[in-house]
C-alpha positions as CSV (number, residue, x, y, z in Angstrom):
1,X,-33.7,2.4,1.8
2,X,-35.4,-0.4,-0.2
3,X,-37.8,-2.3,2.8
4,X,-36.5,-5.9,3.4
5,X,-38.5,-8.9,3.5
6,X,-38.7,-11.9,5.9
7,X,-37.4,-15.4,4.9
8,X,-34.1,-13.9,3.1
9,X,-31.2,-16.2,2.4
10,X,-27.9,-13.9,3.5
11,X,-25.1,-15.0,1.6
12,X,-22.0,-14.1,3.0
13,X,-21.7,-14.6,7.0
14,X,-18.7,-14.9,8.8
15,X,-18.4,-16.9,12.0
16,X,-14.7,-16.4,13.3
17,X,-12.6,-19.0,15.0
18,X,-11.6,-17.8,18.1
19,X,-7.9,-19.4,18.1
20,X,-6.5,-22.4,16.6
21,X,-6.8,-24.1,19.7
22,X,-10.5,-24.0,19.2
23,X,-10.0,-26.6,16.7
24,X,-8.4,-29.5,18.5
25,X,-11.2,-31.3,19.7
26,X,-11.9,-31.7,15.6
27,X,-7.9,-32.8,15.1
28,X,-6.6,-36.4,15.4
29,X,-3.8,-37.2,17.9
30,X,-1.2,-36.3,15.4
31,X,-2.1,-33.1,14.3
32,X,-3.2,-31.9,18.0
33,X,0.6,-32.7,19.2
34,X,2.0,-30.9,16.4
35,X,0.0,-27.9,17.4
36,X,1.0,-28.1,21.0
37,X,4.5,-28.9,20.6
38,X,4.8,-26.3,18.1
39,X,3.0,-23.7,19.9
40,X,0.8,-22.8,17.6
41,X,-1.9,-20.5,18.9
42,X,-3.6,-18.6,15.5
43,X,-3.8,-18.6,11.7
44,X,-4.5,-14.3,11.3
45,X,-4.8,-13.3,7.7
46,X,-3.8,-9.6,7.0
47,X,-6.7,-9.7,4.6
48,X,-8.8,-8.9,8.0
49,X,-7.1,-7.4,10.9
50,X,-8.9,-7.6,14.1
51,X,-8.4,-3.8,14.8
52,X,-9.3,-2.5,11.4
53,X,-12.5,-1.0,11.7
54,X,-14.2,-2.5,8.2
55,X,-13.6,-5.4,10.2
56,X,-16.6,-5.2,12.2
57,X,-19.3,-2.6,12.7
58,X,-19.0,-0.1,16.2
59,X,-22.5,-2.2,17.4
60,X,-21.4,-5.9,16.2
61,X,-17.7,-5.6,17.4
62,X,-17.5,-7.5,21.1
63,X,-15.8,-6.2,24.2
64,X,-13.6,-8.9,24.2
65,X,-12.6,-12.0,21.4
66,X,-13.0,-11.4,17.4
67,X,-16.2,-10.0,15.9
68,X,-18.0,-13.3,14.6
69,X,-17.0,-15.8,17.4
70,X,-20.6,-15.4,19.2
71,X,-23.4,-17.6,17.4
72,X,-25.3,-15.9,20.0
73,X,-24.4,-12.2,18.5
74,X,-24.9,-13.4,15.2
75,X,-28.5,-14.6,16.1
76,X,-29.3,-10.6,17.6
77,X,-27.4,-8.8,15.0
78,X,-28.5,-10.7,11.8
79,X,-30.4,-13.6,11.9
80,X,-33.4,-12.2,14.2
81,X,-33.7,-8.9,13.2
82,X,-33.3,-9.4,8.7
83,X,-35.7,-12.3,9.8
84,X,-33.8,-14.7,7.8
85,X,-34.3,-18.3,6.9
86,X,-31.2,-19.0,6.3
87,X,-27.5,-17.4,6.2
88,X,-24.4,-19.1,4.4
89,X,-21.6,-19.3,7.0
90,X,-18.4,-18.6,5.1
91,X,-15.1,-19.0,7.8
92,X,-12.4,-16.7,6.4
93,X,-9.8,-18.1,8.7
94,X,-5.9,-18.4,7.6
95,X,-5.9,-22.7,7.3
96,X,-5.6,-21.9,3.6
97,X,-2.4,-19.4,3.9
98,X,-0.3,-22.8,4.9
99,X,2.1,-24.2,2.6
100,X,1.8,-27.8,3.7
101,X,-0.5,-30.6,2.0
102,X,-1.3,-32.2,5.1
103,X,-1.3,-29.7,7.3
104,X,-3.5,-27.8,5.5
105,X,-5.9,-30.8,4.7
106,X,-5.8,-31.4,8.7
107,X,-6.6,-28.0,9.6
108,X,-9.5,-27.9,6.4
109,X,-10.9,-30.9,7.7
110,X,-11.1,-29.6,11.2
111,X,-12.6,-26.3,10.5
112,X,-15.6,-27.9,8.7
113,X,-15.8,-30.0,11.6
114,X,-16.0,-27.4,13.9
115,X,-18.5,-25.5,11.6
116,X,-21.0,-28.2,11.7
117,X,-20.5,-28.7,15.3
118,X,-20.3,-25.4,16.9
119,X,-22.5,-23.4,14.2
120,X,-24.9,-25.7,12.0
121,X,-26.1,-28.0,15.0
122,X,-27.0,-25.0,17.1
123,X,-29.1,-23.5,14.5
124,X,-31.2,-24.7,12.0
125,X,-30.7,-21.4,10.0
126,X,-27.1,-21.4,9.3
127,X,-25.8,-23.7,6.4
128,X,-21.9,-24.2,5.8
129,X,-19.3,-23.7,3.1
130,X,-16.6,-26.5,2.7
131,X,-12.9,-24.7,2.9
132,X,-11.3,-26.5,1.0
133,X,-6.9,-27.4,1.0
134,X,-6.5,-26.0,-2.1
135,X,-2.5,-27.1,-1.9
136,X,-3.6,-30.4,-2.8
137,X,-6.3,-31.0,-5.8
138,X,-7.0,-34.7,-4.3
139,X,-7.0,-33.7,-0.4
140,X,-9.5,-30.9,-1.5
141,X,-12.2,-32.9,-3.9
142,X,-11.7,-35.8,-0.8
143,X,-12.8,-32.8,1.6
144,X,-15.7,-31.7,-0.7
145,X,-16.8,-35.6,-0.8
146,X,-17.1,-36.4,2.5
147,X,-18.3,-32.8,3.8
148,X,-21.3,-33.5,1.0
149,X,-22.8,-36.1,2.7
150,X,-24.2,-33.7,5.0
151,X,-26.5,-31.5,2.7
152,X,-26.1,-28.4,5.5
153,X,-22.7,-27.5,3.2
154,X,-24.5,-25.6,0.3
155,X,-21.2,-24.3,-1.5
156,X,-17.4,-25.1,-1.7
157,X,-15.5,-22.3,-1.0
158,X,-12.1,-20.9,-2.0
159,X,-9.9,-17.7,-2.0
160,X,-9.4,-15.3,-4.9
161,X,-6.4,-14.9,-4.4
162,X,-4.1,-17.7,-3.9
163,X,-1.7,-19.8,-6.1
164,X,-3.2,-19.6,-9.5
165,X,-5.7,-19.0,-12.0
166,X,-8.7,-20.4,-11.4
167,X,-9.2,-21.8,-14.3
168,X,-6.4,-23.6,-14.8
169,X,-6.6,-27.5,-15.8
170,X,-5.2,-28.6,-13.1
171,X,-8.1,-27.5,-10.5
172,X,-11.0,-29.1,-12.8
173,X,-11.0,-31.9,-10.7
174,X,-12.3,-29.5,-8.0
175,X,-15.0,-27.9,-10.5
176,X,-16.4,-31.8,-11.6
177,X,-16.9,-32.6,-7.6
178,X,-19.1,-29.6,-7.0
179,X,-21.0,-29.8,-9.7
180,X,-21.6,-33.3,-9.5
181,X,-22.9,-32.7,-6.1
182,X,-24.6,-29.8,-6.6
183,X,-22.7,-27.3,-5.2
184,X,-22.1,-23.8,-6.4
185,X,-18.4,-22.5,-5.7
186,X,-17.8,-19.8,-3.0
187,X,-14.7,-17.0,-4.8
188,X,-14.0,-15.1,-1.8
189,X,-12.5,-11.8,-1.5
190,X,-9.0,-12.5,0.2
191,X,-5.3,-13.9,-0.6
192,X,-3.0,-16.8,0.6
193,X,-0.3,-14.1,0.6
194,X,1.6,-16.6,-1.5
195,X,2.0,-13.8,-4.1
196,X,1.3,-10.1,-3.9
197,X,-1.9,-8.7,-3.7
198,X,-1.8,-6.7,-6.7
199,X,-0.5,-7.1,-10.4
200,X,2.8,-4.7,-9.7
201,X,3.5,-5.9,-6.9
202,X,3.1,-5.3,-2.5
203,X,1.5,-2.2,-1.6
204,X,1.6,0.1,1.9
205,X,-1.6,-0.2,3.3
206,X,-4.8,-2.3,4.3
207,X,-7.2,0.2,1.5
208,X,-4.3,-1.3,-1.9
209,X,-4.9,-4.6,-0.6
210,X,-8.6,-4.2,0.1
211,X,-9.6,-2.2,-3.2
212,X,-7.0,-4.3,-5.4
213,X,-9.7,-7.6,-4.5
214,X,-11.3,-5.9,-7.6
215,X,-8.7,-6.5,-9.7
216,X,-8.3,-9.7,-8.6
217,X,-12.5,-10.8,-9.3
218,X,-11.7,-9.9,-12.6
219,X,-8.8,-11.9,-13.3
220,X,-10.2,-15.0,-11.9
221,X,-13.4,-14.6,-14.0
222,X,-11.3,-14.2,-16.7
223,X,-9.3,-17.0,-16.1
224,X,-12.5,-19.3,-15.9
225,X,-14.2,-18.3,-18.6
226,X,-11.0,-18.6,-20.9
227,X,-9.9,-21.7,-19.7
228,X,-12.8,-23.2,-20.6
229,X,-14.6,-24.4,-17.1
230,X,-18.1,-23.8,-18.2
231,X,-18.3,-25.0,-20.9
232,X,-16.9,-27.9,-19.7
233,X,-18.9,-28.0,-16.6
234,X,-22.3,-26.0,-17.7
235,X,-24.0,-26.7,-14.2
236,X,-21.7,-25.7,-12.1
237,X,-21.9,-22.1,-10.7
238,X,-19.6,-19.9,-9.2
239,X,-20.2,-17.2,-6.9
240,X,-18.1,-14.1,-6.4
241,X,-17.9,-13.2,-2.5
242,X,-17.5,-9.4,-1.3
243,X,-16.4,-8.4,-5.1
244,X,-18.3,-5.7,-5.5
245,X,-20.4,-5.1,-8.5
246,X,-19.7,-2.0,-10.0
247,X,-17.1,-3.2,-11.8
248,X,-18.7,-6.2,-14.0
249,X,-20.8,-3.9,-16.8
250,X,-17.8,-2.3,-17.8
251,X,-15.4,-5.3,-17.3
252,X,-17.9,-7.4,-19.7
253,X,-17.7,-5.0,-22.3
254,X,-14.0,-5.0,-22.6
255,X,-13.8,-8.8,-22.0
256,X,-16.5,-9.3,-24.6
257,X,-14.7,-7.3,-27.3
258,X,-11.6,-8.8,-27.4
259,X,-12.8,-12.0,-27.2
260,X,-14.3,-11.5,-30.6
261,X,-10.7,-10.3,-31.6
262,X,-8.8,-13.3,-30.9
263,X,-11.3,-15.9,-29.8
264,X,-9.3,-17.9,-32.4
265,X,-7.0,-19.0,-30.1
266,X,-9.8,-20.4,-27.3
267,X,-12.2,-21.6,-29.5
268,X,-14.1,-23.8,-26.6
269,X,-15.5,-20.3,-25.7
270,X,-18.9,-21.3,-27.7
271,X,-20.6,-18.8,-25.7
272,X,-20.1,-14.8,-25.2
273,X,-18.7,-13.9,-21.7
274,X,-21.7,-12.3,-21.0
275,X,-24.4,-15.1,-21.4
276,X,-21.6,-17.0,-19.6
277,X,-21.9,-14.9,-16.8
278,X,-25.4,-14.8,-16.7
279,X,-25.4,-18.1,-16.7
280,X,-23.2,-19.3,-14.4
281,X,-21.7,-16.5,-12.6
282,X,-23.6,-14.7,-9.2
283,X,-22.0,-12.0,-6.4
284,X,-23.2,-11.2,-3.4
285,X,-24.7,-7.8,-2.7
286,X,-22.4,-6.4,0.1
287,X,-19.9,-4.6,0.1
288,X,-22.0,-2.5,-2.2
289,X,-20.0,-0.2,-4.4
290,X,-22.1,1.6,-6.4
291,X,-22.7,5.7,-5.7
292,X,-25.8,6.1,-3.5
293,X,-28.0,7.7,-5.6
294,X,-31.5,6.1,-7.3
295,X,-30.8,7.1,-11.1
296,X,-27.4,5.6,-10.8
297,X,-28.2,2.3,-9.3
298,X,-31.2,1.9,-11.8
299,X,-28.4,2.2,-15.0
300,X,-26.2,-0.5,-12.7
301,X,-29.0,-2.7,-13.1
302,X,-29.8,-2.5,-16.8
303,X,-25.7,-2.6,-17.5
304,X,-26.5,-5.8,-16.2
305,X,-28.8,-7.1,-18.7
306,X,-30.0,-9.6,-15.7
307,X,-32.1,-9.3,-12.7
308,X,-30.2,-12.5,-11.5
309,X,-26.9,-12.0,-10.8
310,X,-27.2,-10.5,-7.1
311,X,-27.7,-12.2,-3.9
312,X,-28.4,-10.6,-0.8
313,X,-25.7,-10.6,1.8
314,X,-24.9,-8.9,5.0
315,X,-21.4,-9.4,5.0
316,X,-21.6,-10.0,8.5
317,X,-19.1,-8.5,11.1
318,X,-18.1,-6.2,8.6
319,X,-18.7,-2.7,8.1
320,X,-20.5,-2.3,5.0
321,X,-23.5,-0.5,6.3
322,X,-25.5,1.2,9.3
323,X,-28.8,-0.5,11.1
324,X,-30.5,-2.5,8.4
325,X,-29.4,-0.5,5.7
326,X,-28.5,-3.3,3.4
327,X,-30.6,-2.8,0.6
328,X,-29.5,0.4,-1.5
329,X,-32.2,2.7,-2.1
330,X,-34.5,2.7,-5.1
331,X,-34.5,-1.3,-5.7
332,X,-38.3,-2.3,-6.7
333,X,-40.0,-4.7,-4.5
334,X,-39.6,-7.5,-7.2
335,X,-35.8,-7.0,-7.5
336,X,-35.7,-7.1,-3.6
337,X,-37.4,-10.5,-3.3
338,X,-35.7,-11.5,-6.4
339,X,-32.2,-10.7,-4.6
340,X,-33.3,-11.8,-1.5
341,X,-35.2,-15.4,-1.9
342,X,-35.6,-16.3,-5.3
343,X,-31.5,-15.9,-6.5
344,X,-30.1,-17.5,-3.7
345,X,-32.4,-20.2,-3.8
346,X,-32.2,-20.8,-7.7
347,X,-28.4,-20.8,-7.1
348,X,-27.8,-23.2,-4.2
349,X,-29.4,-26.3,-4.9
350,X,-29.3,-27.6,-1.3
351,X,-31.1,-24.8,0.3
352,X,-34.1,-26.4,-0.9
């Protein structure tokens, strides 16, 4: 495997929340009644059950409470050992799954808190992602405001999956917030389970849902480039989270033909999708999808046209790969310190 080199940004962490009753110290008087009178105990998302083993690796996964909840475990797993400098906590938790504006502004709001509190302040490593109430344009560009002011929170981060297109007018506000304030935007792989995971529909098991996040990367991308965001926001970046990156070479070259067909119809698409994505667009390097072999990830590369598209991530609890393994063999020393320090750091802003 390609040798790793000290003083890496990872990407894509994943501290877990251990239950939702970890957040009511970050809840005001209302909103912790309404959790106890309710009885609310957990937000699970099927999008990572605790028992699948992707989940979390055989060595990371705890004898007792979720893979992720231990800053401590995190610090001997990932941040130690890959000798880091620093590691993007992203909190996949289900707050966004809940249909209510205020409740799910309440339950964003406290999740950030508890972030900063629990994770940031314990460790001058970690930096945050601001999960944002995506029910609610205002509530969420209010959350990305005031979470700003502390320049630990590097990104904004949403699902791929939820209610709508990404692109769509209506989120912009969203898009003019980060970039004003220098924030890149976190697409993570998951769903609100608002609508079906996939385009025909609700499959049987975990692997439709899990594979189909593909599918989904693409549609968004689609959706964002069509719409119009960047070129109405050329600074603002967007980062696609466990997406997977064997698919964007060949996704490009369809997207980039029929664009030329009927690019009539969106003509503030000045630019072709490609430069587009190399402008604006990044992923993160885990879960790796390419075939294992040397020849094959070389052509992955040149498809690319860019040696700045990928950043390094563990993709921490999950099981993406063994030991330290999370380089794939046959990447050149430059293109490892290009993935692992100088992307990240040309694409988040605050890191600096």
């Amino acid at each position: 495997m390609a040798s790793l080199i000290a003083g890496g940004v990872d990407c894509d962490v994943h501290p877990a929340v251990p239950h939702l009753t970890s957040l009511l110290p970050y809840l005001n008087d209302y909103w912790r009644d309404q959790v106890t009178t309710r009885g609310m105990v957990d937000l699970v998302s099927q999008s990572y059950p605790k028992n699948s083993p992707i989940v979390a690796r055989p060595d990371w996964r705890p004898e007792t409470g979720k893979p992720g909840e231990s800053l401590e475990d995190m610090q001997r797993h990932v941040l130690d050992p890959f000798q880091l400098k620093h590691a993007i906590c992203n909190p996949i938790y289900g707050v966004q799954m809940v249909f209510s504006e205020d409740m799910q502004a309440a339950f964003c709001r406290a999740l950030n808190e508890w972030l900063a509190r629990e994770w940031l302040d314990r460790d001058s490593r970690l930096r945050g992602s601001i999960v944002i109430p995506t029910e609610s344009v205002e509530k969420s560009v209010a959350e990305i405001e005031r979470c700003a002011e502390d320049k630990r929170f590097v990104q904004v981060l949403m699902l791929v999956m939820g209610d709508t297109p990404l692109g769509k007018r209506a989120l912009w506000p969203i898009y003019e917030a980060a970039e004003r304030l220098d924030l890149p935007v976190g697409i993570h792989a998951g769903s609100a389970y608002h609508n079906p995971p996939t385009a025909v529909g609700w499959g049987s098991y975990h692997i439709e849902d899990y594979v189909g996040q593909a599918q989904a990367f693409q549609t968004q991308l689609t959706s964002l480039i069509v719409e119009g965001v960047f070129a109405k926001y050329p600074r603002l970046k967007m980062v696609m989270l466990e997406s997977g990156v064997s698919w964007i070479s060949p996704y490009l070259w369809r997207l980039h033909k029929f664009w030329r067909g009927v690019r009539m119809e969106t003509p503030w698409v000045d630019r072709a999708p490609l430069d587009i994505v190399r402008s604006n667009i990044r992923f993160s390097l885990q879960p790796f999808d390419a075939p294992p072999d040397e020849a094959t990830l070389i052509r992955l590369f040149d498809h690319m046209q860019s040696d700045e598209l990928v950043l390094f991530s563990t993709d921490y609890p999950h099981w993406q790969f063994d030991g330290q393994d999370a380089l794939p063999e046959g990447l050149t020393p430059d293109l490892v310190r290009k993935i692992m320090i100088d992307n990240p750091h040309a694409t988040y802003p605050r890191l600096k």
